[in-house]
N, C-alpha and C positions, 0 to 999 in steps of 0.2 A: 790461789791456795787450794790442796788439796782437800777433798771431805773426806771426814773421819766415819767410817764403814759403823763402826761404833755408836754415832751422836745419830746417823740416818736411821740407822734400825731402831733406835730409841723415840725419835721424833712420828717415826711411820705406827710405831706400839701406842704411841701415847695417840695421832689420829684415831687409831682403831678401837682406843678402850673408849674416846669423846664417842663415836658415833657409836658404840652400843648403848651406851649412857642415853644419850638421847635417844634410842629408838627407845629404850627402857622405859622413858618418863612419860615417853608416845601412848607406851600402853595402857593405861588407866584413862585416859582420854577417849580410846578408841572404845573400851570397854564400855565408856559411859555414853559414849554415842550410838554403843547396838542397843543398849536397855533403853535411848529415848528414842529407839525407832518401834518401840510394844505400845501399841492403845489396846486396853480395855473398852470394850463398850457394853452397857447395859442397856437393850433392848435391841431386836432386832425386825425393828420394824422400816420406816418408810425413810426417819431421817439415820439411823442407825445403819440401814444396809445401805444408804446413800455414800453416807460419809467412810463405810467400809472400805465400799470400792473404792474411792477418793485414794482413798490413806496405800493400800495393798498397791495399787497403781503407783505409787509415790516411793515404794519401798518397804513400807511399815509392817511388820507381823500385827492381826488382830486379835485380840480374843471376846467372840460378839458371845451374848450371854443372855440368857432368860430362865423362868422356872422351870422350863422343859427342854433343855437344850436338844437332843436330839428329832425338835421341830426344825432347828435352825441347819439341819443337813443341807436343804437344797440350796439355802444363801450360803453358807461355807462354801462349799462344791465350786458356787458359780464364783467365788471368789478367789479362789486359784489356792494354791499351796503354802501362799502368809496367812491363811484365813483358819481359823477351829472354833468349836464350841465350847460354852463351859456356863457355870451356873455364876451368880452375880458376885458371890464370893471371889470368886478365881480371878472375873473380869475386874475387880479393885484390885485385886495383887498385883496383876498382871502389867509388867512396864513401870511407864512414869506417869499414866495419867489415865482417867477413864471418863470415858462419854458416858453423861448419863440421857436418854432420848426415852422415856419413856411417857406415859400419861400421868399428867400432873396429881393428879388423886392417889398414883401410887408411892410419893413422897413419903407421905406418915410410916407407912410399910418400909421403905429402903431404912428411914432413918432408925425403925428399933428392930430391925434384924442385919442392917450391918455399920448402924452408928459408928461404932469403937473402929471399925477396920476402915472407914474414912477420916478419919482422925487424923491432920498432916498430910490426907491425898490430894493431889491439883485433880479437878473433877471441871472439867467441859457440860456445864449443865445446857441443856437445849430444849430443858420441857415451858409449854405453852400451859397457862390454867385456861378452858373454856367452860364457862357457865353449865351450858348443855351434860357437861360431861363431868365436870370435876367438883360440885355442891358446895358443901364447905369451906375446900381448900381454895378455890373460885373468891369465895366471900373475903378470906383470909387474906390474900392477894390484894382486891380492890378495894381493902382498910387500908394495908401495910408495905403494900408494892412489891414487886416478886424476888427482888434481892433480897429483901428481908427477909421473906418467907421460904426461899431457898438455904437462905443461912441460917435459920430456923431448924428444919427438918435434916440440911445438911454440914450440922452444926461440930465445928472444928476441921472441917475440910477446908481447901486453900481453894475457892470458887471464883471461876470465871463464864460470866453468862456470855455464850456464844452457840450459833446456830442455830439459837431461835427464831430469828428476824423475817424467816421468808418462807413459805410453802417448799417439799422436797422438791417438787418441779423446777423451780428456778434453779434451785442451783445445783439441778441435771442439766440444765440447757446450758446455764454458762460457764459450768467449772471450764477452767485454764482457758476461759476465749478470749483472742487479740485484747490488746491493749488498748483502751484502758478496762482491766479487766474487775467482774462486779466486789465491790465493797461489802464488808461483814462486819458490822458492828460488833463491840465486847465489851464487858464490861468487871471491873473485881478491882480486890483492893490489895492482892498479895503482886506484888513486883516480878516474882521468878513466874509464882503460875500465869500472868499477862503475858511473858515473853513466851513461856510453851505454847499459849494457845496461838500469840499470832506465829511460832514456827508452823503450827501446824492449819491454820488458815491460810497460809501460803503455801505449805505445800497437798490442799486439797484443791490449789486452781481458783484463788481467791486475794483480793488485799482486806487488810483487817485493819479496823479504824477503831482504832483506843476511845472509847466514848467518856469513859470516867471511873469511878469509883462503882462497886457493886452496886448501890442506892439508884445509878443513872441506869442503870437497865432498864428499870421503869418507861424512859422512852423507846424503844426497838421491842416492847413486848407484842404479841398478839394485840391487835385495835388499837395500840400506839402513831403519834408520826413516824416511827422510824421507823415501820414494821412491812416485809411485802414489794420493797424496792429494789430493782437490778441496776443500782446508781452506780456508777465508778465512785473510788474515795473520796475526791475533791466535793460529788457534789453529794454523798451521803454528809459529808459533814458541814455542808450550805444549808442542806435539811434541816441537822439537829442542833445548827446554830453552834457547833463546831468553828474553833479558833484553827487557820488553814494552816 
């Protein structure tokens, strides 16, 4: 049987209007996958310009942030052309999620100059309370355990405690080393923001071990058992009594 010049030109129109359609539906997808590659970070210190380079290495644009940002030139600079400054407001806008690394004392502060702009943000909390340094909110802590007291100060945010568990040293030495590569505890109670933090514990060169609910943080804090370990996952989670 011959084919009809007519039915082929029709059939080859109608492939061509499906794949535009589909590259069409691509694009919101693709969109949404540039905006989760922006972390904010507030503070730009030891675990901040850690996790910078992590992240800018991986892909990511950062926007690291402090009261002075044009302090943070020479950590920009050395973090290549994903990396800029900007003050703590910006670094909460900024993307889909924001590290916050800064000293535990400076809580009360974040939470009543930009409470309301955290409201709905997934927030990478990684601050440690120490005695020595942080007085009250120290106290506050060893009443009420430091999810609480994070979700306290950083209250209406979608929080997940990650990257407190271990000195910035450790995990310079072993971000992305051979297999089995070190384990990072987290911990929160919001579903989507657990999945961002372990996208992004993996791709800072780490596996990330779901510990529990925000409440469970309380074990991986500073002078906790799960605090300080370059364990692989399997046996971070023999440590904290983790179901394997």
């Amino acid at each position: 049987m011959r084919s009809d010049p007519f039915r082929s030109l029709c059939r080859r129109s109608t492939l061509i209007l499906l794949a535009m359609g589909l590259a069409g539906a691509a694009l919101p997808a693709r969109a949404q996958s540039e905006e989760s590659k922006k972390i904010g970070i507030i503070g730009g210190g030891n675990i901040g310009g850690t996790l910078g380079r992590f992240w800018t290495k991986a892909g990511y644009e950062v926007l690291i942030a402090s009261r002075h940002p044009e302090e943070l030139k020479p950590l920009v600079e050395s973090l290549g052309p994903k990396a800029r400054a900007g003050t703590p407001g910006e670094a909460i806008a900024f993307g889909e999620a924001v590290l916050i690394a800064v000293p535990y004392k400076a809580y009360p502060d974040i939470s009543a100059q930009y409470g309301p702009a955290l409201k709905g943000k997934i927030v990478i909390d990684a601050g440690n309370a120490v005695q020595s340094r942080d007085g009250v909110v120290y106290d506050e802590v060893e009443r009420s355990g430091i999810g609480a007291v994070s979700a306290k100060y950083l209250g209406g945010a979608r929080i997940v405690r990650a990257f407190n568990a271990a000195n910035y040293k450790l995990f310079l030495k072993n971000a992305g080393r051979p297999a089995p590569r070190m384990a990072v505890p987290i911990a929160g109670d919001d579903a989507g923001a657990l999945d961002l933090a372990q996208r992004l514990v993996s791709d800072a060169g780490f596996d990330p071990v779901v510990v529990g609910p925000l409440e469970t943080a309380r074990t991986f804090h500073m002078g906790a058992p799960g605090f300080g370990h370059e364990l692989s996952a399997p046996d971070l989670k023999a440590k904290l009594g983790l179901t394997p």
